[in-house]
Every structure is written in structure tokens, then in C-alpha cells.
C-alpha positions in Angstrom: -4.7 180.3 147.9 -3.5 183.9 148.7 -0.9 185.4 150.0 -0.9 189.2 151.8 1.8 191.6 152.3 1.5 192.7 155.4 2.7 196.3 155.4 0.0 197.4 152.7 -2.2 194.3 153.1 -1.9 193.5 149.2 -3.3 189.7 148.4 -1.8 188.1 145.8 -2.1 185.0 144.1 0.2 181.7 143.9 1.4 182.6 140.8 2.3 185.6 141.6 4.3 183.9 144.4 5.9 181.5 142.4 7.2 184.0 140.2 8.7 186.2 142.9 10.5 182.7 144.7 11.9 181.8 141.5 13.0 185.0 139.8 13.5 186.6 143.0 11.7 189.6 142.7 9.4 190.3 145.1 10.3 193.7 144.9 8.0 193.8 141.8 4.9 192.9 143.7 5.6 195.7 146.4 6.2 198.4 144.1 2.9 197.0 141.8 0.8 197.2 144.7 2.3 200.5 146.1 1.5 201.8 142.6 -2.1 200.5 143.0 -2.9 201.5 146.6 -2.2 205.8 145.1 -4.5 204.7 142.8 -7.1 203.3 145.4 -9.2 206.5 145.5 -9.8 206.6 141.4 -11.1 203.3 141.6 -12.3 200.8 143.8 -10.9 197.9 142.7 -7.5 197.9 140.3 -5.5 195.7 138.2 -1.8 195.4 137.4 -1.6 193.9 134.0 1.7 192.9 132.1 
């Protein structure tokens, strides 16, 4: 299953969602995928690693 942020339309994954209920940091996802939409026009499709 995924999940979407709305404002920039991110999908995610239930791990990813896990992670953010239990160590309460969602914030994490929005600034990874803020990071990776300035990055949208060097590539077409883009990773966060960690």
C-alpha cells in the first residue's frame, strides 16, 4: 500500500509510515521529498537513501 502527501503528491510506502507514527517524524518525509521534487528536473525518477 501507499500513502501520498497531498501538498506535493509524494507516495510513500508503509514503512515509511510506520516510522513517521512511531518516531513521530513525519517532518522527515516532507522535507525528503521537498528535497527530491528540486531535484525532479535532473532526473526523472529519484531516491532518498539513508
Amino acid at each position: 500500500m501507499f500513502y501520498q502527501i497531498p501538498l506535493t503528491r509524494t507516495r510513500f510506502t508503509e514503512g515509511l509510515k510506520y516510522l513517521s507514527n512511531v518516531a513521530e517524524c513525519f517532518w522527515l518525509i516532507t522535507d525528503a521529498s521537498i528535497i527530491a521534487k528540486s531535484l525532479k528536473d535532473k532526473s526523472y525518477f529519484i531516491t532518498i537513501d539513508s
